[in-house]
C-alpha positions in Angstrom: 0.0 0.0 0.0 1.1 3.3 -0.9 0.3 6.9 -0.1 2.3 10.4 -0.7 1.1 13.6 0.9 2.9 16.7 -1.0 3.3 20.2 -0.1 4.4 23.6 -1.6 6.1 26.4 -0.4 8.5 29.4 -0.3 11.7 30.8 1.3 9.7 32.2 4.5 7.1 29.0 4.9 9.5 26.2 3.6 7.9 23.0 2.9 10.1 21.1 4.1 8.3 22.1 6.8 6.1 18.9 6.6 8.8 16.8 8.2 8.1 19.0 11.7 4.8 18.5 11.4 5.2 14.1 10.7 8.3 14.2 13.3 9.8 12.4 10.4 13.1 14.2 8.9 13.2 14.8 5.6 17.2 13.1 5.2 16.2 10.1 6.7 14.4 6.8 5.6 12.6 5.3 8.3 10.7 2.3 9.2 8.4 1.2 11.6 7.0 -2.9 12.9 3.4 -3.1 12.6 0.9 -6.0 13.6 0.5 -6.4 10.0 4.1 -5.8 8.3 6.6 -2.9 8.1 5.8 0.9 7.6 8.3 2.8 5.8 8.6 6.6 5.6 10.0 8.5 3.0 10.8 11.6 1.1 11.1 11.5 -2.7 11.7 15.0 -2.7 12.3 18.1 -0.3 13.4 21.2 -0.9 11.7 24.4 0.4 9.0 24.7 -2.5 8.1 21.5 -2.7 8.2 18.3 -0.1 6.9 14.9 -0.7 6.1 12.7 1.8 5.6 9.0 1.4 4.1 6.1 3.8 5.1 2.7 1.9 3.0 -0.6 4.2 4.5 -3.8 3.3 1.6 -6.2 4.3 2.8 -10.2 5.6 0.0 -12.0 4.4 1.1 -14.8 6.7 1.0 -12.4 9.7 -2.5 -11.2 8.5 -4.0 -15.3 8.6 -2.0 -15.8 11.9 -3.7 -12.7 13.6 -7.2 -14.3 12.2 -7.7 -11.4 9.6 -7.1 -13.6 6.4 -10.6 -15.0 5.7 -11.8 -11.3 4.2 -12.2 -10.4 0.3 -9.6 -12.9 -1.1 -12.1 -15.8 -1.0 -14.6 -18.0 0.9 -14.0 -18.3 4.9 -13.0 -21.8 4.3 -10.9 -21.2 0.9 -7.2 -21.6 2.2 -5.4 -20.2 -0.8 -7.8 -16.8 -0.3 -6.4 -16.0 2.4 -2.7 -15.6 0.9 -3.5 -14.2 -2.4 -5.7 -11.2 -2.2 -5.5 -7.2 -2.6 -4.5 -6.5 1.3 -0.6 -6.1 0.4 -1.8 -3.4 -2.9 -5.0 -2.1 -2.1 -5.9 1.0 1.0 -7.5 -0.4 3.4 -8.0 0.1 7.3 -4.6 -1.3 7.7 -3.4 1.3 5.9 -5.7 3.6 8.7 -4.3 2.1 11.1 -0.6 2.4 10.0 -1.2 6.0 9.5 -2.5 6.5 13.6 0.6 4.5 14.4 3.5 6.2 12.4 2.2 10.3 12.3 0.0 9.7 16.1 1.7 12.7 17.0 0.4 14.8 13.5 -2.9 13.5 14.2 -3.4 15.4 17.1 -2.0 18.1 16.0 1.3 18.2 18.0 4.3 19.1 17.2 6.7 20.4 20.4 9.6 21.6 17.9 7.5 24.3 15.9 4.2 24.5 17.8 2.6 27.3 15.8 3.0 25.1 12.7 -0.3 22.7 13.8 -2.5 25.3 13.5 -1.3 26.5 10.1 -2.9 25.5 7.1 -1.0 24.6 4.2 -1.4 23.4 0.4 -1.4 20.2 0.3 -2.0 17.2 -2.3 -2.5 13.6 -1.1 -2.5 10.4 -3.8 -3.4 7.4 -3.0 -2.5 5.0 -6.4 -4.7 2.1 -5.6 -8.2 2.5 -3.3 -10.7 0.1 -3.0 -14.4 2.3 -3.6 -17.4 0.3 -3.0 -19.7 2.4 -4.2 -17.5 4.0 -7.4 -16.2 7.4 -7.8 -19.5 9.0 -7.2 -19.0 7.7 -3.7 -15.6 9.1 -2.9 -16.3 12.6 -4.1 -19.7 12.7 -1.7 -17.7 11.6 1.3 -14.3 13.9 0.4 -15.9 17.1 -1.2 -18.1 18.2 1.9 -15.1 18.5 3.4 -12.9 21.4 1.3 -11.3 19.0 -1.0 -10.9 18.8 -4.8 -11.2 15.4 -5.3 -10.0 13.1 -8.3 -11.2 9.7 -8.4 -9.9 8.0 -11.3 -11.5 4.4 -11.8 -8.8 1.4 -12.6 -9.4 -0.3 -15.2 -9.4 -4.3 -14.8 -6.8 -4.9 -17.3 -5.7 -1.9 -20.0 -4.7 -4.9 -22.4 -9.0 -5.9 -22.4 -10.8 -2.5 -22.6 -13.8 -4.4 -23.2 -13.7 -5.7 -19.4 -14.7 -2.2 -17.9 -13.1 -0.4 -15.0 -12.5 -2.1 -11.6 -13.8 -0.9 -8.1 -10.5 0.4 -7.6 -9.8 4.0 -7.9 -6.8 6.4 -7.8 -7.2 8.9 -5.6 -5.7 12.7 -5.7 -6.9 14.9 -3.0 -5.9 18.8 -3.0 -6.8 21.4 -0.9 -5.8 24.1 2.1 -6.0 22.2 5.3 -4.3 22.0 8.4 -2.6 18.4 8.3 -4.1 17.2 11.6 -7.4 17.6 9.7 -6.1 15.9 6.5 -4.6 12.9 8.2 -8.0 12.2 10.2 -10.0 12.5 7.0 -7.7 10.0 5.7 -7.9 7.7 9.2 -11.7 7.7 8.9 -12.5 7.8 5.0 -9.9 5.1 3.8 -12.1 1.8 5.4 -15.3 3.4 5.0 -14.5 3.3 1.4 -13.3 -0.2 1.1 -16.2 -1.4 3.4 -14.3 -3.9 5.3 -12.1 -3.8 8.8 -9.7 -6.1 8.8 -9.8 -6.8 12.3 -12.1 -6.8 15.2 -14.1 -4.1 16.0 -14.6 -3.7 19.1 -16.8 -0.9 21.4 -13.5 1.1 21.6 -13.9 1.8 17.7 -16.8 4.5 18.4 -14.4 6.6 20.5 -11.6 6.2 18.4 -14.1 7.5 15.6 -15.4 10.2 17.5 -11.7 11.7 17.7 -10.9 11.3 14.5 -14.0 12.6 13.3 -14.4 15.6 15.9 -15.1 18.8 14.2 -16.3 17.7 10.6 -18.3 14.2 10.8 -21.1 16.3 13.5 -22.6 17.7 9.8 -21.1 15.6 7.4 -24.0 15.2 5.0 -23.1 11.2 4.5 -22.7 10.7 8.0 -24.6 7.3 8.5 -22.7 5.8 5.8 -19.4 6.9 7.5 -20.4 5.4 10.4 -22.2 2.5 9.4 -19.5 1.7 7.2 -16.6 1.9 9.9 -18.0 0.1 12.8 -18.3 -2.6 10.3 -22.1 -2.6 10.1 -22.6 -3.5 13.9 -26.1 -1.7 14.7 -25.5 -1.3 18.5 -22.2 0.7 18.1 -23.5 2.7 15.3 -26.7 3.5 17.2 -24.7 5.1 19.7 -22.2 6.6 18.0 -25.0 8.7 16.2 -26.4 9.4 19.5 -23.4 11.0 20.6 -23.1 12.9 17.3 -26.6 13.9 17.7 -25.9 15.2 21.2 -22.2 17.5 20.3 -24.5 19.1 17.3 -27.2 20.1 19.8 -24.4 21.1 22.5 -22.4 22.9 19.5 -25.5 24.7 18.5 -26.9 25.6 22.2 -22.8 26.4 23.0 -22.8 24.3 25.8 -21.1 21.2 26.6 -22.6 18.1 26.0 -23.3 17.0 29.3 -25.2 19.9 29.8 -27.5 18.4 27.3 -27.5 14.6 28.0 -28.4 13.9 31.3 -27.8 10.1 31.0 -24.3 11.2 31.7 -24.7 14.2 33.7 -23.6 13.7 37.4 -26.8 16.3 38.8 -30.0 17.1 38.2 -31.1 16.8 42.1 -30.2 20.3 42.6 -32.5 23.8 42.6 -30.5 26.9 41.7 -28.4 27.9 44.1 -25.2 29.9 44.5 -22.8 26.8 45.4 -24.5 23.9 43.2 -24.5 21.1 45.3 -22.1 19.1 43.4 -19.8 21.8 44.2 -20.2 21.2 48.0 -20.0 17.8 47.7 -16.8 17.9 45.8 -15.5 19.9 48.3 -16.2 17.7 51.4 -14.9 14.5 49.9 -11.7 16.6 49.5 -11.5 17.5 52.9 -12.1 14.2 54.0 -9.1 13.0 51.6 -7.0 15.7 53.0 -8.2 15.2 56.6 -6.7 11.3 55.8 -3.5 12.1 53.7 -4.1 10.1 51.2 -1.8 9.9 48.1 -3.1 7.2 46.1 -7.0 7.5 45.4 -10.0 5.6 43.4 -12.7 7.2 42.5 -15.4 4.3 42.2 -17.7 5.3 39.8 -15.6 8.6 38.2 -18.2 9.0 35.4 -17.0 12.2 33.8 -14.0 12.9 35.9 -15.4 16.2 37.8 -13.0 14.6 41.2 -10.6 13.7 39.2 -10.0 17.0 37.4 -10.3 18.0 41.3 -7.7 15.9 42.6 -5.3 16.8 40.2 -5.3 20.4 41.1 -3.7 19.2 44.0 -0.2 18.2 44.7 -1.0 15.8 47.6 -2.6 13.3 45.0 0.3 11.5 43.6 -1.5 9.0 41.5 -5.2 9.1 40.8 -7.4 6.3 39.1 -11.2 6.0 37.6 -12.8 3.7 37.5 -16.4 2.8 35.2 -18.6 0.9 33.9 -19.7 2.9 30.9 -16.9 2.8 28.1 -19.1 6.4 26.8 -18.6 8.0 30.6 -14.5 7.5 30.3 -14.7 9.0 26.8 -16.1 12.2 28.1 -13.9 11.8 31.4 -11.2 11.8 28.8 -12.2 14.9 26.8 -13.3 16.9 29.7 -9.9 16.5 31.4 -8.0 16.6 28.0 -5.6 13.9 28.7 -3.8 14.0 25.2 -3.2 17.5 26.0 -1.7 16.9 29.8 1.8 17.4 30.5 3.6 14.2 30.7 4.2 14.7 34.5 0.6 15.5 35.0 -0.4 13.0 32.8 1.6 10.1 34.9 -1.0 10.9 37.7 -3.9 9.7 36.0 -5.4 6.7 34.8 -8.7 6.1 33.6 -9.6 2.6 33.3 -13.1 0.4 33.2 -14.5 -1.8 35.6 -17.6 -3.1 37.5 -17.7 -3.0 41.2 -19.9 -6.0 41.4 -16.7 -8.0 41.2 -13.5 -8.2 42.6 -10.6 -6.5 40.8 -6.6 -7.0 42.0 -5.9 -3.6 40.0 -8.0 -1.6 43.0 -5.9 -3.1 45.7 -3.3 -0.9 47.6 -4.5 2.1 47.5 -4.4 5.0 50.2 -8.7 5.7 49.9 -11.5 5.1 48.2 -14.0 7.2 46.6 -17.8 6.1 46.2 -19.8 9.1 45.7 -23.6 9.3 44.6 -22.9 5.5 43.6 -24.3 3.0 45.8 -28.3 4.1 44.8 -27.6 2.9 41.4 -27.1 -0.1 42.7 -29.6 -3.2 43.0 -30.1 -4.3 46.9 -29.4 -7.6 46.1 -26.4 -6.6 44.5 -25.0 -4.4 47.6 -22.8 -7.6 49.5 -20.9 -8.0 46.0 -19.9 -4.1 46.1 -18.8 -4.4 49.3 -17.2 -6.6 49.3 -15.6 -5.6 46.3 -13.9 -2.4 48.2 -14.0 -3.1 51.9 -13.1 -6.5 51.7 -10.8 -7.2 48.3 -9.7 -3.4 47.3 -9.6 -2.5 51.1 -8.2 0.6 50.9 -7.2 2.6 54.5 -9.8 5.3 53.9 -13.0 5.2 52.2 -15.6 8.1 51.7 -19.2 7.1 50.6 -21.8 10.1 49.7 -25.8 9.4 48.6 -28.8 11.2 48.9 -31.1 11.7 51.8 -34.1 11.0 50.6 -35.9 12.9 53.8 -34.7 16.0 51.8 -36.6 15.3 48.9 -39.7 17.2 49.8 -37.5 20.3 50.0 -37.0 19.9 46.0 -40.3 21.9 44.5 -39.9 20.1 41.4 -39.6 16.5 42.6 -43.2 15.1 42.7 -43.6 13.5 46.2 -42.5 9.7 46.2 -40.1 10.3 43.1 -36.6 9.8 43.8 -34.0 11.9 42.4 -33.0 10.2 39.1 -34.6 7.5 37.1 -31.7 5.2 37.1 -31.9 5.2 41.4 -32.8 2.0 42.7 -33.2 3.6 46.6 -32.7 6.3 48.6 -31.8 6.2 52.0 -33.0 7.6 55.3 -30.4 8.7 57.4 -31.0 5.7 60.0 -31.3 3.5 56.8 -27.4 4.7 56.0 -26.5 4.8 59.2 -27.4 1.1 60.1 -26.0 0.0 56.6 -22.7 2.0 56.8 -22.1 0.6 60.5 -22.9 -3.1 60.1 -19.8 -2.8 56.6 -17.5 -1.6 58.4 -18.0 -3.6 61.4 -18.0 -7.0 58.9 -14.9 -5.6 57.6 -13.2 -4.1 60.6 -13.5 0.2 59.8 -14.6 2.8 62.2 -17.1 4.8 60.8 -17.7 8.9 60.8 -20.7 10.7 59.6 -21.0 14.1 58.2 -23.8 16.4 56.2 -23.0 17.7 53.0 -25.0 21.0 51.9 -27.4 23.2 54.1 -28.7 20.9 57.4 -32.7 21.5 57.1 -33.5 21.5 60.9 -36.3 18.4 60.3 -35.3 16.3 57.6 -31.1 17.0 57.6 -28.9 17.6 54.4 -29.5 16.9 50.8 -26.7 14.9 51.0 -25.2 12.3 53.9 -21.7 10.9 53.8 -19.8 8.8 55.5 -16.0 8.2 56.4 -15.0 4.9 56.9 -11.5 4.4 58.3 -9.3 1.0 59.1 -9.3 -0.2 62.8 -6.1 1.0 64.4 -5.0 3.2 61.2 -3.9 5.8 63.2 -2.1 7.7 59.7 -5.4 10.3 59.3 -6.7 13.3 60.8 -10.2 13.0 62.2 -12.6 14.0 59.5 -16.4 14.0 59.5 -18.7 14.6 62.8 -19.2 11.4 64.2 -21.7 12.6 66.8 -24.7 13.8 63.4 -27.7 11.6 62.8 -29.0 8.7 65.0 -29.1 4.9 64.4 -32.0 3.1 63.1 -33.2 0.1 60.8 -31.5 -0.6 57.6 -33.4 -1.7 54.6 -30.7 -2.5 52.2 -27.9 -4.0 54.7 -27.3 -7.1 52.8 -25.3 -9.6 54.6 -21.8 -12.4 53.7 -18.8 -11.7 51.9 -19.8 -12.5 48.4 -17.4 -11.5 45.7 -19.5 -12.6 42.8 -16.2 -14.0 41.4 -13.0 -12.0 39.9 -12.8 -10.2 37.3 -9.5 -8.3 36.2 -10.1 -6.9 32.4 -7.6 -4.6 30.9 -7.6 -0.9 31.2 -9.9 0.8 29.0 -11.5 -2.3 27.3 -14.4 -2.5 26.0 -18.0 -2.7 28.0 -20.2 -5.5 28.2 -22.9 -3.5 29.4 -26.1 -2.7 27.5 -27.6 0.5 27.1 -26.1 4.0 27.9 -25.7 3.6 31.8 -23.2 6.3 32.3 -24.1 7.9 35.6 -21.6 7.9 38.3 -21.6 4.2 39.3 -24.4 2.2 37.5 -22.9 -0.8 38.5 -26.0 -2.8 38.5 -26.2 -3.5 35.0 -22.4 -5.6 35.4 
């Protein structure tokens, strides 16, 4: 597979400075291992009017069968010869894609830490590709490249230019030329390549609508062949491309309304159980978790149930946090954790203090254990009662971490909320709400099972007859004598608890790699909607 990407310029804008923009210099020939074959980089020519850039993928066809990717176009499933001799090592394909995220990552996102005005500079530039597979013809490719600034040549191949009479194959050369920043041109390219050879040459898997969603931030919101893009790219699979239309629908809206997009879509939003006040209430209770965390001196902290990251984008603000993990169910919530805190943008020392990774606390999981405390805020009402022992024991008895700090809503406060109707709790997806007594009882008989002292504590304005909006509770190891003391143990009064669950049941072990893919259904991605695991 072949592809050049050219540029002009003059004495002041040289073009050689494309080689800035790829990190690739222009003296050098480079190559680069792929899971597929060998990437080579190139410059046929470089001087400062003109630069040429070439990315040359030599496909193994044996490494292709090995990794399970062999049985595509070159024959039937079962038809071993097919799977050697086909178009993969000629013909642009995702592979291609995916060698160009691999070898210009860094151009892709616009960076370029030698010359960083140059990323947001656009530049003439012309991009051939010799040999493109276009299912749908040359009508297709100009539909899906010309909406987005480009002059576009598709040239159909023939099938053999000995045998006129045979007519043109569904192979095309391809000559894009336009003024576009290179960032944008090499995520057109990521995107567009596949779609138009209708096949991914590997498994795709829920992670495919985020990386989509990158590559296609900014143009495929309004791209007038949208479904087709993204029908074509997630390989046909209707779930993924359900939601990853949602989630276009919902930027357009929060584009249009200039708002951020969980502003819009409350399926992700962490509150809507608050009136208008001058502190929101999310505010306050950000602010007493990190108190408590202070009060404890905890370095190492989870957040159980992060959604989109509002306490971790506290906790980094803050130098006593040396290392920081989320953890979520919902594949979509880490996405906009991901974007909200902009970790490709993050310093790399920042950056090291942060992991993101997905996970149900209805199981045990070996990659929570160690850590200084625990965070489980507004997350144990989205979680079924019968489910309750398995969280548990999940953190207090596998993760066991030294400090834990557990927030959820009083529902005795509800009636305070003029626009709850009476008996309504506070969002759809809650499966309780607590009394105070009810989370009293509960929160004492965990940590007596599992050997913490428990503190209470209000969070918000204390109504004199039905207490705060929000109750939390501090639960700290017997004989850890390493924290401060944090909440008011002496608030509140013990009672019955409805939901106290009872045994140590782990609901068996599960230790999936970070930021896979979820095998939840549905877009659960509130703070902790660990009942669906």
């Amino acid at each position: 597979m072949f592809l050049t990407i050219t540029t002009t310029g003059s004495a002041d804008r040289p073009a050689t400075d494309l080689g800035y923009l790829l990190h690739k210099h222009p003296d050098n020939a480079q190559q680069f291992s792929t899971a597929y074959g060998v990437a080579h980089v190139l410059y046929p020519e470089a001087d400062e009017h003109r630069c040429t850039a070439a990315l040359l993928l030599e496909v193994d066809p044996v490494a292709l069968v090995r990794r399970g990717q062999g049985k595509g176009r070159g024959g039937a499933p079962d038809s071993a010869l097919g799977q050697y001799v086909n178009d993969r090592p000629y013909a642009a394909s995702s592979l291609l894609a995916v060698a160009l995220r691999s070898v210009f990552a860094s151009a892709m996102k616009g960076q370029c830490k030698a010359r960083p005005e140059l990323p947001g500079r656009a530049m003439p530039l012309r991009i051939e590709v010799p040999v493109l597979p276009a299912r749908g013809g040359a009508e297709l490719v100009g539909k899906l490249f010309e909406p987005l600034g480009w002059s576009v040549v598709a040239e159909p191949l023939p099938l053999d230019e000995t045998f006129p009479e045979w007519g043109d194959s569904r192979y095309v050369r391809l000559v894009l030329e336009g003024e576009r920043r290179l960032d944008e041109a090499l995520r057109h390219l990521y995107v567009l390549l596949p779609v138009l050879d209708d096949a991914k040459h590997y498994w795709v898997a829920p992670d495919e609508v985020d990386k989509l969603l990158r590559a296609g931030e900014g143009w495929l919101e309004d791209h007038p062949e949208q479904r087709v893009i993204v029908g074509r790219y997630l390989a046909r699979r209707w779930a993924l491309t359900r939601q990853a239309i949602e989630r276009l629908a919902l930027e357009r809206l929060a584009e249009a309304d200039d708002v951020d997009g969980e502003e819009i879509d409350n399926a992700v939003d962490e509150e809507v159980d608050t009136e208008q006040k001058p502190v929101p209430l999310a505010v306050q209770r950000r602010e007493a978790i990190l108190a408590e965390l202070r009060a404890a001196k905890a370095a190492r902290v989870l957040d159980l149930g992060c959604g989109q990251g509002q306490l971790v984008g506290a906790l980094l603000k803050e130098r006593q946090f040396t290392e920081i993990v989320g953890v979520d169910v919902s594949m979509r919530a880490l996405h906009e954790a991901r974007r909200r805190l902009r970790l490709d943008r993050m310093s790399e020392r920042q950056s090291e203090r942060v992991r993101l990774v997905q996970g149900s606390l209805a199981y045990t999981d070996s990659r929570l254990q160690g850590y200084d405390a625990a965070v489980l805020s507004e997350v144990v009402e989205h979680v079924d009662p019968a489910r309750l022992p398995a969280l548990e024991y999940a953190v207090f008895g596998a993760a066991r971490p030294r400090t834990v700090v557990v927030t959820t809503p009083n529902v005795e406060y509800n009636v305070r909320w003029d626009s709850l109707p009476a008996g309504h709790v506070r969002h759809a997806d809650h499966r309780f709400e607590w009394t105070r007594e009810e989370f009293r009882r509960w929160a004492q008989e965990v940590g007596a099972r599992h050997g913490y002292a428990v503190t209470f504590g209000p969070v918000g304005p204390e109504d004199p007859e039905v207490g705060p909006p929000t109750q939390l509770a501090r639960f700290r190891l017997a004989g850890d004598d390493s924290a401060g003391q944090g909440s008011d143990a002496g608030r509140g009064s013990g009672g019955g608890g409805a939901h106290s669950g009872g045994g140590k049941d782990s609901g068996g072990k599960e230790t999936g790699g970070e930021e896979t893919g979820s095998r939840e259904s549905g877009s659960r991605s509130m703070r902790g909607k660990e009942a669906a695991a």
